[in-house]
Steps between C-alpha positions, in 0.01 A plus 500: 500500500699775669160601641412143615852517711340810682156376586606131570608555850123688588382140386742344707769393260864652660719635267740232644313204461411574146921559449531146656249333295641674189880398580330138577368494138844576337639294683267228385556558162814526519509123614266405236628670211845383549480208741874431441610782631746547834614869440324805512589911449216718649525861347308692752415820460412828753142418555234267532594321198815467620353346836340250313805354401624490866200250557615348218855481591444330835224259395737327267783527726268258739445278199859435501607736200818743487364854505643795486390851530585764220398823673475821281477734857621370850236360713517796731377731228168245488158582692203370594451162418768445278718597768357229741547237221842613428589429853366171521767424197810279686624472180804629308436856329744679248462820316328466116767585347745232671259217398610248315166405316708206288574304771103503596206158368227812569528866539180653647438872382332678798661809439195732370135410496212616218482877678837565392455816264869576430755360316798240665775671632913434604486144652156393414520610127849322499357175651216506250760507223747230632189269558384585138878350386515206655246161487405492872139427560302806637165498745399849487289627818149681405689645184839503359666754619498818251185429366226707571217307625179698401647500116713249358755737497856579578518744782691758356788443295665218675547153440263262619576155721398257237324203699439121404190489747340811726266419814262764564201516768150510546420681095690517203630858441467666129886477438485072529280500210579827275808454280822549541393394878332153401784452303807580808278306757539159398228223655275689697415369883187650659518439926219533698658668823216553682346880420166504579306476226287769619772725488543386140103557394530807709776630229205518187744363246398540171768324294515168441697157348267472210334118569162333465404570858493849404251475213372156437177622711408741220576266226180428270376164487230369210179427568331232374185691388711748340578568109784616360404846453428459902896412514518873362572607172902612401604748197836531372622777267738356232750679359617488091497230267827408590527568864203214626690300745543697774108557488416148437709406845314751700183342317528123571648583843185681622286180340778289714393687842129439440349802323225310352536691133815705355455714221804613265417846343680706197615538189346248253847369369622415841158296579634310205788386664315435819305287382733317320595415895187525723178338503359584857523875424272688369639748235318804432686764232521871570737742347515795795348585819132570421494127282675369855234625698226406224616124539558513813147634583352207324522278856551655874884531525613389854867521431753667255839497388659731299899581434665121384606537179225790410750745318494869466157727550377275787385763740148591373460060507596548873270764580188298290589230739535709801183614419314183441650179683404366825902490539792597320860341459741745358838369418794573232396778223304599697769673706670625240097695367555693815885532523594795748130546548385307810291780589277491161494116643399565831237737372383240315448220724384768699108482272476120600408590888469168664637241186804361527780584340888292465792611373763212421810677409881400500758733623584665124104546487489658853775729400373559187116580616664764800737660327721727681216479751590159597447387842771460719621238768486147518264309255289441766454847617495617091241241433308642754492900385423416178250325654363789654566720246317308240195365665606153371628188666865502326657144464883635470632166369868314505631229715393654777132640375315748715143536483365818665138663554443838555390411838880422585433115555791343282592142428887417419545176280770261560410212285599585141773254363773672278346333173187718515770767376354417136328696227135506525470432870391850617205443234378184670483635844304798316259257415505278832389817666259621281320153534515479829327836482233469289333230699504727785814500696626775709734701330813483732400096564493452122822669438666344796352162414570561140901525596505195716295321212819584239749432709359153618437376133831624366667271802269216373576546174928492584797551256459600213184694520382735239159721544239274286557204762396747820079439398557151467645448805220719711217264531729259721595815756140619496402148588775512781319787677146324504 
């Protein structure tokens, strides 16, 4: 977006008309948010950001509000077009640290936008702190101020403005939707301000809000001519006799998301107990990795999942099924077969050439997998190497779950509800994926889809959730994206 500021007045967008538009939508969401409001601290800061809330300022000055400016510099120190808003401000101005935020109905944070790269300092980190004590509704300006907009993440070691709604412009930036950030914005307000959206396409963005629009092209559909085994055909490896469920999930998950045959495959005394709880899945017994790949051979394998609840001496099962499915799903012990060895991974999915390959690991599986070669940075930008580095769309999973390709495209996921926190979760979206997969979606699309999938059906599903409801509940969202 800091690019799109520099090319948007060669398209004919000024720098000050997009800071007037901008100030004109905090200002109207100021008014909305808190339509009882009649006074108003604006925090402005040395730059543009803080310009913004000059437009901001005046606007609901006009509208009949008490506004007052809480300026971190002196408007002589400002430039360019912040300066030429500042001076349009009639208003009353006082020095940060001499406001009196208490006495305030709003205060608007335009102190630092989502470049800012270092941590709050003198009055700004002391304003951020006396806001954070008392209850005085907050409208942050493109970000709160402290957090660092391309990560979720405190600049530096300062505190961070802690805001009950943020208005930002034009695109969402990685730190809105990346925790701690999604967590300090508050309700999120996107403004159209008027940026060409040619500058935008111009820009080749390749991360995204993770939503339908963005895969529900790729999605398979049935045909009516078509068979099951058309649908595509699903393995599972199951682990010991008493260590089925998570296997089971994964199982009737990918049967949920249309794989037109699942197949459970293992030990003979945990078939038992599978079938003591399944009657749509196959079960075929095998007691190591050349009886995995013998039943598995027995029908084409479009899709496989190995790692929920398979126990120790997994890895050979994960290279059989590297080496024979259309697409494999690893997940769980999986990541723990090739702990501190991503490299014996990578070289692994590196045989498969053009089949796809996810990963669907949580944060103590991601660590666990890398080792003290862990990637570094924001999840985002760590779901991303390992990406790269493992040849392997990588589904880095949480509240905020990022899917990345090894291409770079990456899809951020805001819809998970805090009940999907529950045991056996990870193991459905395993299976979502991998049935999504075998009936021939694109890898990243499946995975991405996959995410929104869980996240939808956990909502659906409410209060009191626990993992066997999630298949149940994914027929109605599948039928929602017809």
């Amino acid at each position: 977006m800091a690019e799109a500021d520099r090319r948007a007045p060669a398209a004919g967008a000024s720098g000050a008309e997009l800071m007037e538009a901008a100030g004109r939508a905090v200002a109207d969401a100021a008014l909305d948010l808190w339509p009882l409001a009649r006074r108003v601290i604006v925090m402005a800061g040395p730059g543009n950001n803080g310009g913004d809330g000059y437009v901001a300022a005046r606007l609901l000055a006009a509208r009949g509000l008490e506004v007052a400016i809480a300026a971190f510099v002196p408007r002589g120190r400002l430039t360019g077009d912040a300066a030429a808003a500042a001076a349009r401000w009639q208003g009353p101005v006082v020095p940060l640290d001499e406001a009196e935020f208490s006495d305030a109905d709003i205060v608007v944070d335009a102190l630092f936008g989502a470049g800012l790269s270092r941590a709050l300092e003198g009055a700004a980190a002391e304003a951020a702190e006396r806001l954070r004590a008392i209850a005085v509704p907050t409208l942050a300006v493109d970000v709160p101020s402290g957090l660092d907009g391309n990560t979720g993440q405190p600049a530096g070691q300062g505190p961070i403005v802690r805001a009950d709604a943020t208005v930002t412009f034009v695109r969402l930036k990685p730190g809105h939707v990346l925790y701690p950030g999604r967590g300090l914005c508050g309700r999120l307000v996107l403004a159209d301000i008027g940026m060409p959206q040619r500058v935008v396409e111009s820009l080749g963005a390749t991360a995204f809000l993770n939503r339908p629009a963005l895969w529900r092209a790729a999605l398979p559909r049935p045909k009516p001519e078509g068979h099951k085994y058309g649908r595509g055909h699903c393995v599972v490896w199951t682990g010991p006799e008493f260590a089925t469920g998570a296997a089971r999930l994964s199982a009737v998950s990918a049967l949920r998301a249309g794989a037109g045959a699942v197949t459970l495959i293992g030990p003979p005394a945990a078939l038992r107990i599978h079938a003591a709880h399944v009657t749509a899945v196959m079960l075929r017994p095998a007691d190591d990795a050349a009886g995995f790949a013998a039943a598995a051979g027995l029908r084409r394998t479009d899709a496989a999942v190995v790692g929920p609840g398979a126990g120790e001496g997994v890895e050979q099962i994960v290279r059989r099924a590297l080496d024979l499915a259309g697409s494999v799903v690893l997940d769980a012990d999986a990541f723990t077969a090739f702990a501190g060895r991503p490299g014996d991974l990578a070289e692994a999915i590196a045989t498969r050439a053009d089949r796809p390959v996810a990963l669907t690991p949580h944060e103590g599986e991601f660590g666990r997998l890398f080792g003290d070669a862990a990637p570094s940075g924001s999840k985002l930008e760590r779901a991303r190497e390992a990406a790269a580095r493992l040849g392997a769309v990588v589904v880095l999973k949480g509240p905020d779950t990022v899917v990345a390709s090894p291409d770079g495209r990456a899809a951020i996921a805001d819809n998970a509800p805090a009940y999907l926190a529950t045991a056996g979760a990870g193991d459905v979206l395993a299976g979502i994926t991998a049935g999504l997969l075998a009936q021939g979606a694109p890898v990243f699309e499946a995975a991405a889809a996959a995410v929104w999938i869980h996240g939808e059906a956990a909502t659906r599903v409410g209060r009191g959730l626990i993992a066997d409801d999630l298949p149940g509940a994914l027929p109605e969202v599948l039928a929602a994206l017809d």
